[in-house]
DODO-182010 format. One record per residue (C-alpha): chain; x, y, z; residue number from 1. Coordinates in pm, whole numbers, plus 50000, padded with zeros to 5 digits. Layout:
N
chaine->A&east->X&north->Y&up->Z&num->NUM
...
% end
This chain:
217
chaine->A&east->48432&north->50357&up->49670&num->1
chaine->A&east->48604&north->50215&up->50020&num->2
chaine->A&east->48582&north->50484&up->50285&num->3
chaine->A&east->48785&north->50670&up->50515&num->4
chaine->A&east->48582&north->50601&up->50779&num->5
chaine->A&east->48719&north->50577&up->51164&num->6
chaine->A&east->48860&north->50213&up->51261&num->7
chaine->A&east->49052&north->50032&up->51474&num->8
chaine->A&east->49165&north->49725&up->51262&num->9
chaine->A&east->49121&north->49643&up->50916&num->10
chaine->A&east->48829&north->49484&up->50815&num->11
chaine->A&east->48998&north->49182&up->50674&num->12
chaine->A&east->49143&north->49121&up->51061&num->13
chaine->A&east->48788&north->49147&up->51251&num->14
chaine->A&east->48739&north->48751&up->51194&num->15
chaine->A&east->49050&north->48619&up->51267&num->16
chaine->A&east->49082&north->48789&up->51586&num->17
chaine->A&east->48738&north->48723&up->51676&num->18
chaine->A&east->48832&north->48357&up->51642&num->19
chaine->A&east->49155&north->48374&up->51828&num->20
chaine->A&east->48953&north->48562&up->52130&num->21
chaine->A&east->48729&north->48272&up->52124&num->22
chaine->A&east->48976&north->48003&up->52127&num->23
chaine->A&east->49159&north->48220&up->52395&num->24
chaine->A&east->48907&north->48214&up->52632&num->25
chaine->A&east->48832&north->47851&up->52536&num->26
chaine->A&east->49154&north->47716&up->52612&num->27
chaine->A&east->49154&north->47910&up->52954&num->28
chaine->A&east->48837&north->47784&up->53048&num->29
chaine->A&east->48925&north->47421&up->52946&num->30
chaine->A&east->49247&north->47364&up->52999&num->31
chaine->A&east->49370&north->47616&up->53203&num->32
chaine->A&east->49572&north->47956&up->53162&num->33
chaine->A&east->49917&north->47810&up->53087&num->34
chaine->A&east->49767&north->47612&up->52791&num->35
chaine->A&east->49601&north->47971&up->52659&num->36
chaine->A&east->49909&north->48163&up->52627&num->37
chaine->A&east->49982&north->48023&up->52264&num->38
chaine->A&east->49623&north->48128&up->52170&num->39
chaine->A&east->49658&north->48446&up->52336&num->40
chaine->A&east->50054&north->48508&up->52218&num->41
chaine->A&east->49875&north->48466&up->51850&num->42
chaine->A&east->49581&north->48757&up->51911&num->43
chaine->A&east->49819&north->48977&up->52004&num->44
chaine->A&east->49986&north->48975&up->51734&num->45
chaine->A&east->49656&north->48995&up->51497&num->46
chaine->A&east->49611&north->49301&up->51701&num->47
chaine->A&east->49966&north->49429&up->51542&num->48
chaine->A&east->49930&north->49318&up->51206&num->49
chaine->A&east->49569&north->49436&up->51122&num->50
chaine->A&east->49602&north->49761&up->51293&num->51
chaine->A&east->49425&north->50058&up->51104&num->52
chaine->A&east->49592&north->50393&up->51218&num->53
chaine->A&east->49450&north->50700&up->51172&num->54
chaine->A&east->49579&north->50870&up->50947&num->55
chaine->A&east->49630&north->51252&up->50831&num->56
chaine->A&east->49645&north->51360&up->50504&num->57
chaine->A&east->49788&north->51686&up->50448&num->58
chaine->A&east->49671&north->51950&up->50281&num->59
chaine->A&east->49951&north->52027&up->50023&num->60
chaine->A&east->49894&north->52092&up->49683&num->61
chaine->A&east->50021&north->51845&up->49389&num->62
chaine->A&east->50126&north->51603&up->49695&num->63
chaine->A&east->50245&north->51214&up->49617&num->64
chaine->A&east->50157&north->51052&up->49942&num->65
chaine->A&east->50297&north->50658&up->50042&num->66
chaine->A&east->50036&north->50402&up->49962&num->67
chaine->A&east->50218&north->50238&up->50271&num->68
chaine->A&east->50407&north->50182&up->50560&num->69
chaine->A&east->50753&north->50129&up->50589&num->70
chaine->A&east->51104&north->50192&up->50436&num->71
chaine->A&east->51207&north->50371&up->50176&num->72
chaine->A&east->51453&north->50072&up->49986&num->73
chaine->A&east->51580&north->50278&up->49657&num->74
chaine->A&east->51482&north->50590&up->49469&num->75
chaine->A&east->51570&north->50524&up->49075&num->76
chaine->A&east->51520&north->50679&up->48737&num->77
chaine->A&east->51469&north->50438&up->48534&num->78
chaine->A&east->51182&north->50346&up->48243&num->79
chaine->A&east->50813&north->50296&up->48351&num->80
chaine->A&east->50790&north->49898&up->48292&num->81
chaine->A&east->50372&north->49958&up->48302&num->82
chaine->A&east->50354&north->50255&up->48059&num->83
chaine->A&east->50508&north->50430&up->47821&num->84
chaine->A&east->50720&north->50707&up->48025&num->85
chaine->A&east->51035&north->50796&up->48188&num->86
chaine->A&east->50949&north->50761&up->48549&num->87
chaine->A&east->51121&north->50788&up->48889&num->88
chaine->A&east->51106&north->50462&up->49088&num->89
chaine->A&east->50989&north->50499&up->49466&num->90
chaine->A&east->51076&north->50128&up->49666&num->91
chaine->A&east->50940&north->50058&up->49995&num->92
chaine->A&east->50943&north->49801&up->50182&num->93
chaine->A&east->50671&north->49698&up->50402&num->94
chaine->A&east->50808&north->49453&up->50731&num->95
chaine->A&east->50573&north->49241&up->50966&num->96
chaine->A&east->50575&north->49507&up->51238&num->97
chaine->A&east->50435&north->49792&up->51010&num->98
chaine->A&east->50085&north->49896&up->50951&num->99
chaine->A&east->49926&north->49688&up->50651&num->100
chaine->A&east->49715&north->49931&up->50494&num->101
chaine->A&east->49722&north->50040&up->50109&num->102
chaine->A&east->49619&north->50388&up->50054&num->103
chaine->A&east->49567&north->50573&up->49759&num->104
chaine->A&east->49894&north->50803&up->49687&num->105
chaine->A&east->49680&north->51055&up->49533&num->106
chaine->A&east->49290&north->51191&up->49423&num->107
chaine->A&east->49211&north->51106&up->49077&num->108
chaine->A&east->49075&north->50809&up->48886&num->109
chaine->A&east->49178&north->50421&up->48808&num->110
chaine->A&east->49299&north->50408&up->48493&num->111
chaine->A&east->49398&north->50056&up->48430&num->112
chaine->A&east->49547&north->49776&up->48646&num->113
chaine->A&east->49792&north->49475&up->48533&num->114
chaine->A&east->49945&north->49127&up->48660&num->115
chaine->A&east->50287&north->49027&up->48520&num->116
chaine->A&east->50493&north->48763&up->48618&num->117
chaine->A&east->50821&north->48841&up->48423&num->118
chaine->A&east->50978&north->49182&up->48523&num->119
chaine->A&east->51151&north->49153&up->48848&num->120
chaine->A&east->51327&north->48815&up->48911&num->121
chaine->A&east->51293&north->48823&up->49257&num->122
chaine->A&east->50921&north->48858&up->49284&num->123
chaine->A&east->50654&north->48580&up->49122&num->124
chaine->A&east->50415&north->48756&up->49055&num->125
chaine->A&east->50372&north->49198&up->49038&num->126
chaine->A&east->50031&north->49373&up->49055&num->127
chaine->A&east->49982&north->49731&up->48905&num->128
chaine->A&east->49727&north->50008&up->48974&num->129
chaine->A&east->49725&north->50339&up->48743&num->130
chaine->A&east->49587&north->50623&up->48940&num->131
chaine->A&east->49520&north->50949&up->48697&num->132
chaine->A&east->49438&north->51294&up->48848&num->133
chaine->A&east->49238&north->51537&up->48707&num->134
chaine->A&east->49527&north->51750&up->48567&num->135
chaine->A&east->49639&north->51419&up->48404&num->136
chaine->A&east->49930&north->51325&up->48631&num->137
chaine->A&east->49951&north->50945&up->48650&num->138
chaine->A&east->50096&north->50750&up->48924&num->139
chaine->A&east->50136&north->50390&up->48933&num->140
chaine->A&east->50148&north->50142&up->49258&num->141
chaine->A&east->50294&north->49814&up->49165&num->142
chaine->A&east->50282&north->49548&up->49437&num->143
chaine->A&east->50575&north->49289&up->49425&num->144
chaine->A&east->50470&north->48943&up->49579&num->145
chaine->A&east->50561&north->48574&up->49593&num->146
chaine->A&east->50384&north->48296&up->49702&num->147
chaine->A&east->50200&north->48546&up->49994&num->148
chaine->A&east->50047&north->48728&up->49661&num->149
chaine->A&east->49700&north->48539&up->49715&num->150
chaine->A&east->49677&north->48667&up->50124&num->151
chaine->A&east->49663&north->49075&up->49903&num->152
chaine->A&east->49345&north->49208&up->49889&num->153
chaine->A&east->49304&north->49522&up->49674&num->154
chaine->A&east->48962&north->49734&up->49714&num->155
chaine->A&east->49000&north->49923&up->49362&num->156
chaine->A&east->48898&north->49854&up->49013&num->157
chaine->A&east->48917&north->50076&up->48683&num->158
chaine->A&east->48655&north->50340&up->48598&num->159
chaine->A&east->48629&north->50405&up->48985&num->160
chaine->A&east->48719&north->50746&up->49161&num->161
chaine->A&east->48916&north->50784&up->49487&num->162
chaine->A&east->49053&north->50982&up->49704&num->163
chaine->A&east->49400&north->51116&up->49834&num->164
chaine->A&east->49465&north->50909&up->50148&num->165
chaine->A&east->49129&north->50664&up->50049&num->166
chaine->A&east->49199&north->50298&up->50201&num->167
chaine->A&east->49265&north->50103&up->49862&num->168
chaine->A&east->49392&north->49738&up->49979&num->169
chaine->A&east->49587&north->49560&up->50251&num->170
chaine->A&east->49887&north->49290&up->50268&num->171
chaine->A&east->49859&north->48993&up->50532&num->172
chaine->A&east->50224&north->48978&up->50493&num->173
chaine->A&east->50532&north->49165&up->50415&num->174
chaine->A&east->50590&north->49295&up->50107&num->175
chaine->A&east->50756&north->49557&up->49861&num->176
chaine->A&east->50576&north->49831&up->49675&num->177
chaine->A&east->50745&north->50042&up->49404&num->178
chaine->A&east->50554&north->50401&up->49353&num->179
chaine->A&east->50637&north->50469&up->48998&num->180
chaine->A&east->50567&north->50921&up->48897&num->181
chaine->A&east->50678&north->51102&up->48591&num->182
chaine->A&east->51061&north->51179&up->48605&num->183
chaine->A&east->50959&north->51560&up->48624&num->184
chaine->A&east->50812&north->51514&up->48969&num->185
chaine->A&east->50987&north->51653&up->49292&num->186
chaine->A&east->51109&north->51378&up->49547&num->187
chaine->A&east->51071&north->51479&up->49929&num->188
chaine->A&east->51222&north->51153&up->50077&num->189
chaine->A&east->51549&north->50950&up->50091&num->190
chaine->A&east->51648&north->50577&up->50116&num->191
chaine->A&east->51629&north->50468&up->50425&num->192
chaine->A&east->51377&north->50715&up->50565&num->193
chaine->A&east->51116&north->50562&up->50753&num->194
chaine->A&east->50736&north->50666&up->50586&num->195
chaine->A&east->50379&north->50594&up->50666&num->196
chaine->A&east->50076&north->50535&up->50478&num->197
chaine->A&east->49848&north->50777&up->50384&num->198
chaine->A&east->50107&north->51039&up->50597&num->199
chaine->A&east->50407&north->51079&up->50458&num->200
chaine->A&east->50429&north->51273&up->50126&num->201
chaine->A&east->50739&north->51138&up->49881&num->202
chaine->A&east->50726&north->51402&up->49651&num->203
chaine->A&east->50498&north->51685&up->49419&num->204
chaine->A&east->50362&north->51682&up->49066&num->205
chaine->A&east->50521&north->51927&up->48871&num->206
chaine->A&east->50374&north->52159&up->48605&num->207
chaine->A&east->50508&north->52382&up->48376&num->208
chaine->A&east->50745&north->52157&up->48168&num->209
chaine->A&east->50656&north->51918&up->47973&num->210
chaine->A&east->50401&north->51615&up->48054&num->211
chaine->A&east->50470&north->51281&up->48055&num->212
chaine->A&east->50239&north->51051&up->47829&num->213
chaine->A&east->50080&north->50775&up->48006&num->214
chaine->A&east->49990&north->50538&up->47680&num->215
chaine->A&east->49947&north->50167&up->47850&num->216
chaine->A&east->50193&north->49876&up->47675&num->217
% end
């Protein structure tokens, strides 16, 4: 299971900016400051994109939290395109200047994951994650790449446990994730809003009525 544990950048960052420090000081060295001011230009902003913030998860119960940073695009009802539900569709849209960590939008366990390349139009390739909580409340992150889908790297596989706010995965580039929960659920956020990972909670699971199924296509 990938921890919380405290960091500074995301492991997948350490190397490159290790390299670009190297050919920094290089450069200076060799050729003089003027010439190191493209390598230098370039580690600073490694240092922006694989930033790891802290983050705090809060304690409310039957919380949805953002598996990332960014922008809330749309908030939709529409049909659950991974399984068999009516779902409310969360958008957000991840730029170049906001933190690149995944995190899990809730405690529970991986249920199943997919890779389709024919439901949006605008994206090449989508990856899915089904996250099940102990009371049976299912919530699905589906990533929406194009060509930058290889430069993804996702630290979950089914069968394994994890935890609300747990590090899951991280995107070297921009990107758009859609946060798909049961059409009963309460949403806390609008379009537009600004929301970070881990942080910012988009809505509640909500019992009493009736359940959603969560039967894979």
């Amino acid at each position: 299971m990938s921890g919380n544990g405290n960091r500074i950048f995301a492991r997948e960052g350490i190397p490159v900016l290790l390299v670009l420090l190297i050919l920094t000081g290089a450069t200076y060295v060799w050729f003089g400051f003027p010439y190191s001011l493209f390598f230098l230009f370039l580690f600073l902003l490694g240092l922006i994109l694989f930033r790891d913030p802290q983050c705090k998860v809060p304690a409310a119960p039957l919380a949805i939290l953002s598996p990332a940073s960014g922008k809330v695009v749309s908030i939709t009802e529409t049909s659950d395109p991974w399984i068999n539900r009516a779902a409310i569709r969360i958008r957000i849209k991840i730029s170049f200047w906001d933190a690149h960590i995944l995190r899990c939008p809730t405690e529970g366990k991986v249920i199943n994951q997919w890779s389709k390349n024919d439901l949006e139009p605008e994206f090449d390739r989508q990856y899915a994650y089904l996250i099940q909580t102990d009371e049976a409340d299912g919530v699905v992150i589906a990533l929406g790449m194009n060509q930058a889908a290889k430069f993804t790297r996702m630290w979950i596989i089914p069968g394994e446990r994890v935890g609300q706010g747990q590090r899951c995965g991280f995107l070297y580039v921009s990107g758009v994730i859609d946060v798909y929960i049961s059409a009963n659920s309460r949403v806390n956020i609008n379009p537009g809003q600004k929301i970070e990972s881990g942080t910012s909670m988009l809505g509640f699971f909500v019992h009493g009525k009736q359940a959603s199924s969560i039967t894979p296509q």
